[in-house]
Residue, then its C-alpha position, 0 to 999 in steps of 0.5 A: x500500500x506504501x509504495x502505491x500511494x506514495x506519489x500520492x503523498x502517503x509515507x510510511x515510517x516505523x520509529x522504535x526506541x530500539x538502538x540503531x544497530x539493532x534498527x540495521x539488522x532488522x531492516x537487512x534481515x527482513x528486507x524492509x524498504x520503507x523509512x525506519x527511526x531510531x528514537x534510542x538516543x535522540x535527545x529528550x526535548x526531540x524524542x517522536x515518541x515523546x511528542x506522540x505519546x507513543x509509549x504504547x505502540x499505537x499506530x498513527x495518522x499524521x498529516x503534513x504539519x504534524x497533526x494527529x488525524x487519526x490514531x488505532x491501535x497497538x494491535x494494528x490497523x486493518x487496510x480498509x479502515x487505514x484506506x477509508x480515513x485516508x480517503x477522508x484526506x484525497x489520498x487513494x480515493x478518487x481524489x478531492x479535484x475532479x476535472x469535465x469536459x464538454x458533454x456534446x462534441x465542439x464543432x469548429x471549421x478548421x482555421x477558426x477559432x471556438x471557446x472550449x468549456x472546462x470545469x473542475x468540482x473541489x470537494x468540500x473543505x479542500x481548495x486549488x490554486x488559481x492561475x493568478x497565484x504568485x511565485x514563492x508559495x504552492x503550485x498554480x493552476x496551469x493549462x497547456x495543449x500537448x503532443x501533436x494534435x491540430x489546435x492552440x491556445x489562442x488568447x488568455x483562459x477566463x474564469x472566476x475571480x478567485x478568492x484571496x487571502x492569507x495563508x499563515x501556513x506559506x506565509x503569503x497571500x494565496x488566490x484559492x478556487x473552492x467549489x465548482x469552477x468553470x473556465x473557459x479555453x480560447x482554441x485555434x484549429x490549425x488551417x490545415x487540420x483534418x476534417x472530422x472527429x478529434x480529439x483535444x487534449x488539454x493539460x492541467x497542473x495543479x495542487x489541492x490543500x486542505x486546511x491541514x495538509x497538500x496534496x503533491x502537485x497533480x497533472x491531468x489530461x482532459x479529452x474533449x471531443x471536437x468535431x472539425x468542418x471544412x470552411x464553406x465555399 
């Protein structure tokens, strides 16, 4: 399960008061991959097992700021409840940032140009980064075409002001979409395009955070289906 979702932004580490030398034969013996700890001779004022209250061995959910978000217990933790409360968080699930293409096909005469609709629901308590998001803090919203395909981005995205405000925790002001959000792509079909059914790929980069963690930047593919017609005349 770790290294399924650790691109997710899921980690896993076991901390032990045992010594370190002990902590190496443990991990060669049993071929262990994953981050292992050892508390035995970090200074009291650093002690993880301290901070947590750890003596009894229970097994944690922590999230990106060191808050607890969920603890179980020292007999272990099953993988559906472990994946349900991480699901809670948009880690494993289908995540909280779900992006739409048009319903119906666009249709455009190739050497025009035609708007092209896009929208993304946000689940609640979770937020992405607007395009207009400054440098020095998280990922802004980006969209591109990639790969060959016969179209352009031919003016500037429009969508909904964002909403600005700031955030102690990049210590900046950030422009945040929270919701359903709908933008709109400007296109230009190549003159010489292909006439017929085609496929626009439209590439979206972004990070989603909630108030106690973030996600690692995302990047997804939105298909949308053109139909391309020849000029008239």
């Amino acid at each position: 399960m770790y290294r399924e979702l650790k691109s997710e932004g899921f980690g896993l580490v076991t901390v032990t008061t045992d010594p370190l030398d002990q902590v190496r034969q443990l991990v060669e013996y049993n071929g262990i991959t994953h981050p292992m700890v050892s508390d035995h001779d970090t200074p009291a004022a650093g002690k993880v097992y301290d901070k947590y209250h750890a003596y009894d061995g229970k097994h944690y959910l922590i999230g990106s700021d060191g808050t607890i978000l969920a603890a179980f217990s020292k007999l272990g933790v099953s993988l559906p409840i472990l994946k349900r409360e991480l699901a809670k968080h948009g880690i494993g699930s289908e995540g909280p940032v779900r992006w739409q293409a048009p319903a119906a096909p666009v249709t455009v005469r190739r050497g025009a140009r035609v708007p092209v609709a896009l929208s993304v629901s946000i689940d609640e308590g979770w937020h992405i980064y607007a395009m207009t998001q400054g440098p020095g803090g998280p990922v802004a919203l980006s969209m591109d075409l990639t790969g060959p395909q016969p179209f352009a981005i031919a003016g500037a995205i429009t969508s909904p002001s964002p909403e600005v405000m700031f955030d102690r925790n990049f210590g900046l002001e950030v422009a945040e979409h929270t919701g359903k959000v709908d933008f709109v792509v400007p296109v230009a079909v190549a003159a010489d395009a292909t006439a017929g059914a085609q496929a626009l790929t439209v590439t979206t980069r972004y990070q989603a955070c909630n108030a106690s963690f973030c996600l690692p930047p995302q990047t997804t593919e939105i298909r949308v289906a053109v139909v391309i017609t020849k000029p008239q005349g």
